[in-house]
N, C-alpha and C positions, 0 to 999 in steps of 0.2 A: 270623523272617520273619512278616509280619504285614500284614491289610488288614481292609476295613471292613465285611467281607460277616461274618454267624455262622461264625464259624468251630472247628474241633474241632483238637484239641492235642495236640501226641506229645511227654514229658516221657524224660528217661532220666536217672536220678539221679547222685550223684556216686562216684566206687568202692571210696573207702573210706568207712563210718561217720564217722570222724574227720574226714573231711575236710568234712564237710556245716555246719560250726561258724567251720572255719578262715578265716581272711583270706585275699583273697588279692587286694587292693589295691583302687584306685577303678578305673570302670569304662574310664576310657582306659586302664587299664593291662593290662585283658584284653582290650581290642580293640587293644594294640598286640602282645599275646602270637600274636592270632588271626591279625596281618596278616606277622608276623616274617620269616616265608619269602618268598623272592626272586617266587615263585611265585603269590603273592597279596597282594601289594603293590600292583600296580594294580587289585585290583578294589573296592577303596571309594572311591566316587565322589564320597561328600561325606558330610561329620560336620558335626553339632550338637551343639552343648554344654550342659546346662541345669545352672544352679548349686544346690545344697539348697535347700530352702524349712522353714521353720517354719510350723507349723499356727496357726490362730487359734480359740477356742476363744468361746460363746456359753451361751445356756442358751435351753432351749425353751421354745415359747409357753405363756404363763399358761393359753390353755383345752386343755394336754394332759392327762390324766387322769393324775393322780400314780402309779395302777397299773400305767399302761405307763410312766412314769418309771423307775420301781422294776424293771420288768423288765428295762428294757434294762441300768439299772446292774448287774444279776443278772450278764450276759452281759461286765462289766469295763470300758461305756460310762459314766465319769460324768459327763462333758458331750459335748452334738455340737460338730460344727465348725459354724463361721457358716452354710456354704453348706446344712448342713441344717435348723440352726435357720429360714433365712429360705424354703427351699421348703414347711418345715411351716407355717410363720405365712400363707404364701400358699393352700396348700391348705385350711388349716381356715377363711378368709378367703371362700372359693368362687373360687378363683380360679385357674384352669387352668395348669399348669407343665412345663415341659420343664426337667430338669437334664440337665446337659451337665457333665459335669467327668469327670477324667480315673479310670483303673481304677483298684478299691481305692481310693477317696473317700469311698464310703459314699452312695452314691445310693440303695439300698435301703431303708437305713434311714433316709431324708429322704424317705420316700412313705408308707410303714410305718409310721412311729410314730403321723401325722395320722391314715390309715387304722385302725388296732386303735383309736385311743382314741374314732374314731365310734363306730368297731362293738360298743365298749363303752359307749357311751351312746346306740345303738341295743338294746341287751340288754334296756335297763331300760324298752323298752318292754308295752304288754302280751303282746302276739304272742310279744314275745322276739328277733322281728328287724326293730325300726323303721330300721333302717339294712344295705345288702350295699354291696361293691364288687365290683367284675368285675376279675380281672387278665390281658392276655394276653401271651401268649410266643411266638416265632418259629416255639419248637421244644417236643414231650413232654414231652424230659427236661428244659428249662429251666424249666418247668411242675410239673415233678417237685421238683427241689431247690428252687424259691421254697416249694412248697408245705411242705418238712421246714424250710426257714428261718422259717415263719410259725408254726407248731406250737412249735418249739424258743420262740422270742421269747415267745409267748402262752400259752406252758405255766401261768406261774403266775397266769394270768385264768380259767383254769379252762374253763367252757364256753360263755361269753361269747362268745368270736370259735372261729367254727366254720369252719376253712377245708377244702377239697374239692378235690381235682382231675376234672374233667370234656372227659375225652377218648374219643376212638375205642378206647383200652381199660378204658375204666372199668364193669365189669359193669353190666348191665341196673339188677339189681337194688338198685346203688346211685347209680344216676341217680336216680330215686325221691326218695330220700334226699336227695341234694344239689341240686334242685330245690326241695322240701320246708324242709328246715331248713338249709341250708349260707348263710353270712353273706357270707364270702372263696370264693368262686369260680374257679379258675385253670383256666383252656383257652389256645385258640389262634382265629385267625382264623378257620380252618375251617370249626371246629364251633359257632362263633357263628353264622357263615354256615348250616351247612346242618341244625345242629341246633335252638340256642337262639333263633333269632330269629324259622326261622317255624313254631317253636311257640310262639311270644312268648305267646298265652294262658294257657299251662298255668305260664309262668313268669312272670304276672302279678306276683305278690306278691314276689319276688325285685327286677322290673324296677322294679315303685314305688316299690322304700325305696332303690333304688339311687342312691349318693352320689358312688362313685368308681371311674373305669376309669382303673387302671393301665396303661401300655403299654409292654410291658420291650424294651430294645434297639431300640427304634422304628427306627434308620438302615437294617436289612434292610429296613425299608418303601419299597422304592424300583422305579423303571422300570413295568415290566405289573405285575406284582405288589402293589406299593406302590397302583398308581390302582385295584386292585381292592379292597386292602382299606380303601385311603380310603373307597369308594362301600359296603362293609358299618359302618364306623364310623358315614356318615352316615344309612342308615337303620336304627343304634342309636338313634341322637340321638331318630330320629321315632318310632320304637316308645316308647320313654322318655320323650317327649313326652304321647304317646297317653294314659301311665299317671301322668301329671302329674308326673313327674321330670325335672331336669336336672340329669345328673352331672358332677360334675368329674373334668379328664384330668390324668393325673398321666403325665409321661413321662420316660423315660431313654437315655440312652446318653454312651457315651465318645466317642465318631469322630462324631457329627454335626460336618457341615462349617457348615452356617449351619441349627441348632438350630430359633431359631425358627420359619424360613421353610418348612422341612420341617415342622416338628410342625403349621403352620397348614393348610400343604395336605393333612394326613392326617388330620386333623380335622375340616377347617369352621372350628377356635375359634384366637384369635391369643393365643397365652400367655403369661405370663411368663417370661421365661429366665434362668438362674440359670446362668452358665458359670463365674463366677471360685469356682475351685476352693482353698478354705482349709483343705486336711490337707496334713499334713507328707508332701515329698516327699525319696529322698535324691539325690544327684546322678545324672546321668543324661545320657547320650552316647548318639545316632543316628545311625545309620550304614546310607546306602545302597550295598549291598553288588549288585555286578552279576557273575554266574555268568562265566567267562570260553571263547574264543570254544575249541572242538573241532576235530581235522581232517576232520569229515564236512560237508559240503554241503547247501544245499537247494534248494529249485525254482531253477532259472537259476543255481546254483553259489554261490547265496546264502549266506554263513558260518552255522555253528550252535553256539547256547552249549549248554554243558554245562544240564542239567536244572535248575529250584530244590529239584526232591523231593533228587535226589543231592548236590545243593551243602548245604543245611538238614543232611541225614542228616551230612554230613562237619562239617559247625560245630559239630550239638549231638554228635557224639563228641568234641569237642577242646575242649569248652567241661565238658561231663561229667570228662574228663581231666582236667582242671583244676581239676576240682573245685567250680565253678561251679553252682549251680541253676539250669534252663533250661526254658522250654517255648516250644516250635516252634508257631506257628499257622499251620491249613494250612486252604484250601479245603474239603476234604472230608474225610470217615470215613478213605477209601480209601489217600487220601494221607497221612494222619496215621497210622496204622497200617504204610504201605511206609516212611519216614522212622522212626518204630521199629524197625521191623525190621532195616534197616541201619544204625542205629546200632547195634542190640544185638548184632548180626553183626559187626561192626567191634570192638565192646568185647571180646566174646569173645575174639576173635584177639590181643590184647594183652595177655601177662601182669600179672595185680594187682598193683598195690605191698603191698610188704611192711612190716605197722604194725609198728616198733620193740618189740621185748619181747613181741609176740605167738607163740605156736603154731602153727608152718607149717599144722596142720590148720585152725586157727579161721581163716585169710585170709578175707578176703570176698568171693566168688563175681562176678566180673564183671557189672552191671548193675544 
């Protein structure tokens, strides 16, 4: 289950080891295992069918620096797909982008490679940092793992690209620091808002060589929320102005509904949009699946469905069953966590199957 808001994931693996390897058909044929029973046959409302796709394969703009080349091949990348070759060639271009392509595309790495290879030819300034960008993220921890994603990539540039995380828990003592000398930058809305912006003097030098503001998962930018940090983005622009800079927005997400029109208004600037998505997809069936109706009531005797936490909780045990790898996306911590829980309480109650030729003691422990 799944929507367009951030959302946090409750996974429950498959039960046996062996099974996590095995087949176990195309995907209509585990959403016809899931609908089998007499009992849950009418609740899928409607299916989509999308057929495989092959990837298309490019090579990256001539002004990337062959050292982030080299890196990402490090990582088992020998070429990108088109859709990131042509967001690089538009970013090092100056010219603002929003990718929109679907998850596991590789949107990261079509923001990121443009990015390190400034900040690698910001290095060789005298200062050392003639070039920063700014990255922001909904959330901490989304902040947290871009930041161990940038490090991991830029390991072998050495100390060239200096990336930082700069939040509400980031010691005193090494705000300093990442002020000072940090290139890659990654916070949140926030703390742009109520930290780095109006202290915009103390982060003069930071703001002037600033090239590029990343904006990760942009579609959470919507409703009140959204028109507030629109109005902190646009007086980035103007501070960034002040210090004779004008950066380029580099943005992303999978679920924007119409990309461009959104990134325009959360920006001020009308960007390129990069949706057609060229990595290999394998086939793939959607399915709106609707909770079915309970014998309790509600206001005025109005009928009540069964919960989506208890419906989800009941798919990923049968889907886990199955042997299937799964991850449930839920609105909240709260809920991603009760959705475990009852899955794991559900699996327990189930005796393990038993691997052929194994040791009744070595079985594999439910969950």
């Amino acid at each position: 289950m799944a929507n367009e808001q951030h959302t946090r994931s409750a996974s429950v693996r498959p039960r046996a080891e062996h099974d996590r390897s095995a087949p176990h058909g195309d995907p209509r044929d585990v959403l016809a295992r899931l609908t089998g029973g007499t009992d849950r046959a009418g609740r899928v409302t409607h299916t989509e069918h999308l057929p495989p796709r092959n990837g298309r394969h490019a090579h990256w703009p001539d002004r990337i620096r062959p050292e982030v080349i080299e890196a990402v091949r490090r990582t088992g990348i020998e070429r990108p797909w088109e859709h990131q070759a042509r967001a690089a060639a538009h970013a090092l271009a100056g010219d603002s982008v929003i990718i929109a392509t679907g998850t596991a595309s590789g949107k990261s790495l079509s923001y990121l490679v443009p990015v390190l290879s400034t900040l690698l030819d910001g290095s060789e300034a005298p200062n050392g940092r003639g070039a920063t960008a700014l990255y922001l993220a909904p959330t901490k921890a989304l902040a947290a793992d871009q930041r161990r994603a940038v490090a991991g990539l830029a390991a072998p540039l050495g100390t060239a690209v200096r990336p930082a995380v700069f939040d509400g828990d980031t010691p005193v003592e090494e705000r300093e620091w990442v002020r000072l000398y940090a290139n890659y930058v990654l916070t949140n809305p926030d703390m742009l808002h109520r930290s780095l912006l109006p202290g915009h003097a103390r982060w003069s030098s930071f703001l002037r060589a600033l090239r590029y503001v990343v904006i990760d998962e942009c579609h959470t930018y919507r409703g009140v929320f959204g028109s507030h940090v629109a109005q902190v983005l646009r007086r980035l622009r103007r501070v960034c102005a002040r210090y004779g800079a004008e950066p380029v927005f580099l943005l992303a997400s999978a679920t924007a509904a119409t990309p461009g029109e959104g990134a325009a208004r959360l920006t001020g600037i009308r960007p390129v949009e990069i949706t057609e998505d060229t990595s290999p997809r394998g086939e793939t069936v959607f399915a709106l699946w609707e909770p079915p109706l309970t014998e309790y009531e509600g206001e005025r005797g109005a009928p009540v469905r069964r919960t989506a936490t208890a419906e989800a909780a009941e798919l990923l045990t049968d889907l886990a069953l199955d042997g299937v790898r799964t991850v449930a996306f839920v609105r909240s911590r709260r809920g991603a966590e009760l959705i475990s829980l009852i899955a794991q309480d559900r699996l327990a109650g189930i005796p393990a199957p038993r691997i052929p030729g194994a040791h009744p003691d070595t079985a594999p422990h439910p969950g």
